[in-house]
C-alpha positions as CSV (number, residue, x, y, z in Angstrom):
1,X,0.2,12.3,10.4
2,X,-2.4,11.2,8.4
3,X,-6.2,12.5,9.1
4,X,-9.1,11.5,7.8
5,X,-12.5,14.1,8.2
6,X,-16.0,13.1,7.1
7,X,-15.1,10.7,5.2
8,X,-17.7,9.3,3.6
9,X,-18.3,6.9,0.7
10,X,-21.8,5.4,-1.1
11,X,-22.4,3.1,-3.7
12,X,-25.6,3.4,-5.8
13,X,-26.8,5.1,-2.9
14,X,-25.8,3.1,-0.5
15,X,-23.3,3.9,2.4
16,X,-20.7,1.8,3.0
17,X,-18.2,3.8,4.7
18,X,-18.7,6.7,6.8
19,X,-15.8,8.1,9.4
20,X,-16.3,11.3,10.8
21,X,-12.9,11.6,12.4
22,X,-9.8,9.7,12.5
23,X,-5.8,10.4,12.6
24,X,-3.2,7.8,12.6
25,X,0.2,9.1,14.1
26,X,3.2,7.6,12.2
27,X,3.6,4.1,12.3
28,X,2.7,0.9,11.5
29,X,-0.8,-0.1,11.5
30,X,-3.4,-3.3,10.4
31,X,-7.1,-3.2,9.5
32,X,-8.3,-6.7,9.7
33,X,-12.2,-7.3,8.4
34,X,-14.1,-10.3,6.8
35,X,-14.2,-10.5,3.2
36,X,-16.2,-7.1,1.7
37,X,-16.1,-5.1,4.7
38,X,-14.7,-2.6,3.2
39,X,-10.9,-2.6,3.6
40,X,-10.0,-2.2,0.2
41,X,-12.2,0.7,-0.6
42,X,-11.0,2.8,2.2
43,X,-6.9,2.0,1.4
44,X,-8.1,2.8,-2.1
45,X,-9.6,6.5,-1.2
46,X,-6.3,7.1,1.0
47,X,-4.6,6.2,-1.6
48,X,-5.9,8.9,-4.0
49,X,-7.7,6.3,-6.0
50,X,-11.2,6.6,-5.2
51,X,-13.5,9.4,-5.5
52,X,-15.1,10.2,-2.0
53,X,-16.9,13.0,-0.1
54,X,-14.6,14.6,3.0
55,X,-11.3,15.2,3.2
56,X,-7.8,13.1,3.9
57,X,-4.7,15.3,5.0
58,X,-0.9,13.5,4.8
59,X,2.4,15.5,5.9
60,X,-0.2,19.0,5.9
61,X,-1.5,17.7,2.2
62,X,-4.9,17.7,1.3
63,X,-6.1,14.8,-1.0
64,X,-9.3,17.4,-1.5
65,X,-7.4,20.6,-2.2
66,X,-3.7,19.5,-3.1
67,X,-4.4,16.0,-4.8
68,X,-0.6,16.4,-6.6
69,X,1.5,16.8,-3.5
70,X,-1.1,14.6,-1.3
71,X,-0.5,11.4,-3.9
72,X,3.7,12.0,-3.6
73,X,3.3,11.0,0.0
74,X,1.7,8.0,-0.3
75,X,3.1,4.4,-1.6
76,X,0.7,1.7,-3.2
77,X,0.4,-1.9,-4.1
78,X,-3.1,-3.3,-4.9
79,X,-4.6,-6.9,-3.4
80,X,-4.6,-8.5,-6.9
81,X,-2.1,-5.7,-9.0
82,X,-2.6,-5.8,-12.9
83,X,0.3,-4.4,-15.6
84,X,-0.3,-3.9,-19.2
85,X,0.8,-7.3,-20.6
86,X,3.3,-5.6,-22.9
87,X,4.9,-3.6,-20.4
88,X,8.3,-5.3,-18.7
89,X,8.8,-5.1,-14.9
90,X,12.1,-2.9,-15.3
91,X,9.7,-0.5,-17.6
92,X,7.6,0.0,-14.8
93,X,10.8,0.2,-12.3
94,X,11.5,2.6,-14.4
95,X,8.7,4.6,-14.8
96,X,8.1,4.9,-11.0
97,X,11.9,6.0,-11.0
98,X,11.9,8.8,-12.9
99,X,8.4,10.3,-11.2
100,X,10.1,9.4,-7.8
101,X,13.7,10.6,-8.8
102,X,15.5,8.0,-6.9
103,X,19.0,7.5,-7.8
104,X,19.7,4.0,-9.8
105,X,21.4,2.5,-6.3
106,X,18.6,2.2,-4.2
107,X,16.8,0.8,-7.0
108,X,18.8,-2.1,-7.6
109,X,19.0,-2.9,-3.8
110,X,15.0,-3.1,-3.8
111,X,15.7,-5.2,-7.3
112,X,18.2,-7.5,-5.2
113,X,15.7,-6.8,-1.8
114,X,12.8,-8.3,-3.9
115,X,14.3,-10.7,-5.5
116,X,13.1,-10.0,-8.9
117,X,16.2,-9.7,-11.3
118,X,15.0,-12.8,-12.8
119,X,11.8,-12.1,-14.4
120,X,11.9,-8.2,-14.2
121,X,13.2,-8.4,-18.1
122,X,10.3,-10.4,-19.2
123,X,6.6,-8.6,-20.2
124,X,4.3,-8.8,-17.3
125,X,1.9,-11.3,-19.3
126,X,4.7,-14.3,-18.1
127,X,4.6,-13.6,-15.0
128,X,2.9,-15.6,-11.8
129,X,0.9,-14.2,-9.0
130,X,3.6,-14.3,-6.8
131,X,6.0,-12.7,-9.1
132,X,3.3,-10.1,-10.2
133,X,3.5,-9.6,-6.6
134,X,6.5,-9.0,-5.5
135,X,6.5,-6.5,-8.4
136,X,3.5,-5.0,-7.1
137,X,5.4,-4.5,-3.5
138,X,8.3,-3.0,-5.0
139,X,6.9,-0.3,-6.7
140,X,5.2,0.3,-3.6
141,X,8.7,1.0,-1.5
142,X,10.3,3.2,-4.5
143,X,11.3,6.7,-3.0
144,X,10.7,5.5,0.3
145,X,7.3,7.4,0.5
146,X,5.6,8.8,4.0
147,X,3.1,6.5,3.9
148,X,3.3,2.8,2.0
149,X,-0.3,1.2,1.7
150,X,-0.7,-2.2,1.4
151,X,-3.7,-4.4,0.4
152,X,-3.6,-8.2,1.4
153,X,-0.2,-8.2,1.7
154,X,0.1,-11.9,3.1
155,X,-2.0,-13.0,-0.2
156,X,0.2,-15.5,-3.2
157,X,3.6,-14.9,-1.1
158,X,5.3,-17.8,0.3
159,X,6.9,-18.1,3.5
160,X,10.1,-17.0,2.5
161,X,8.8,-14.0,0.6
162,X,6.7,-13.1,3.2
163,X,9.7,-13.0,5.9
164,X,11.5,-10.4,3.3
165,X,8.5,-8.4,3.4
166,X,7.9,-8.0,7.5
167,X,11.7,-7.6,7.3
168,X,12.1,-4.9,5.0
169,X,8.8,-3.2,6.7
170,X,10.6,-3.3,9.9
171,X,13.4,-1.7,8.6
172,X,12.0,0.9,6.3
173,X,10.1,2.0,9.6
174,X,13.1,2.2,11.7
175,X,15.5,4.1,9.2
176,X,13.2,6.0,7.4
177,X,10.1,6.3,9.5
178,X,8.1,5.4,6.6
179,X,4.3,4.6,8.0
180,X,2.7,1.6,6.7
181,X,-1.0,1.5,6.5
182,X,-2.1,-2.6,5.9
183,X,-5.2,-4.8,5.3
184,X,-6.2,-8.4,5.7
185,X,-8.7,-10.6,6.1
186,X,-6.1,-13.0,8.6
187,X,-5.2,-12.3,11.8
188,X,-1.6,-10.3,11.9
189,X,1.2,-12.5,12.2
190,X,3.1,-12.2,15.6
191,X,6.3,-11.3,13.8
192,X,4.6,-7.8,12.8
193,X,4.4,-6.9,16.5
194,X,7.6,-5.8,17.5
195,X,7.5,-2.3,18.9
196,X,4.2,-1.8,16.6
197,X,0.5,-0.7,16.8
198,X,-1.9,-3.0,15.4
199,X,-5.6,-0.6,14.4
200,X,-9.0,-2.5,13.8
201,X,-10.5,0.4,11.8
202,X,-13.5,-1.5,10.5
203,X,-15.1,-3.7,12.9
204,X,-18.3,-4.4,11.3
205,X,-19.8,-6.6,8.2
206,X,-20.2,-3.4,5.4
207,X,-21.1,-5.5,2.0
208,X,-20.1,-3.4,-1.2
């Protein structure tokens, strides 16, 4: 489903990722590395947001060749996410909407999923980490996309929040068969488990 060839990526001449070959059948998978090893960089280039030498293919799409209908594939919320401090969370609801074309239903269920109706009026400058967020994550799930990619997932969520999250993973899997590619520096919590594959892609200290 999703294939990665030669990828390689260097920073001021340095190498600091370098796969020849990988491909990920659909799923749900976790790469789990320290602190700068690397995890965000590579979600970053799957995600179409990160120049890099090789190629990545997604549902027969070429990021290299086809970067339009690659990116259309592919679902993305950021570590630390930041909005234009003017911008409202419905504007960007919005925004993501119309590119997606989802009908207004399943966007108020993610609204009422999320639990953002509360804030989602105000401009993005008020808002918390956690509400920032949540945001972040919902964008992320608009259009149900073939692969959602998640950075630090875990990271300014609380408990509860978190438990809506590994829920509505679950379930996006099941129903939709919407692959989720994740990254953390924690160990994967037990809950994530069920009838999953957990994937150490980096194994290895790679400072950036």
């Amino acid at each position: 489903m999703l294939q990665l060839t030669n990828l390689r990526k260097s920073y001021q001449g340095k190498v600091v990722l370098d796969i020849p070959s990988l491909l990920l059948d659909e799923g749900i998978y976790w790469i789990q590395g320290a602190n700068g090893s690397g995890k965000s960089t590579l979600l970053k280039i799957i995600a179409g947001m990160v120049p890099f030498e090789g190629d990545i293919r997604l549902k027969g799409s070429s990021l290299r060749h086809a970067p339009l209908a690659y990116r259309q594939h592919i679902g993305w919320a950021a570590a630390e996410p930041l909005y234009p401090p003017f911008m409202t969370g419905i504007d960007l609801i919005t925004l993501y909407q119309r590119i997606r074309k989802v009908a207004q239903k399943d966007i108020e269920h993610l609204i009422e999923r999320f639990n953002v109706g509360s804030f989602i009026n105000g401009q993005a400058s008020a808002y918390s980490a956690g509400m920032t967020k949540r945001l972040s994550l919902l964008l992320a799930f608009i259009g149900a996309p073939s692969l959602i990619i998640l950075d630090e997932p875990l990271t300014t969520l609380d408990t509860h929040s978190f438990t809506l999250i590994s829920d509505l993973i679950l379930e996006t899997w099941q129903k939709k068969s919407t692959s989720f590619l994740m990254s953390s520096h924690q160990e994967l919590d037990t809950s994530l488990l069920n009838a999953q594959r957990a994937l150490t892609v980096i194994n290895q200290s790679i400072l950036l």
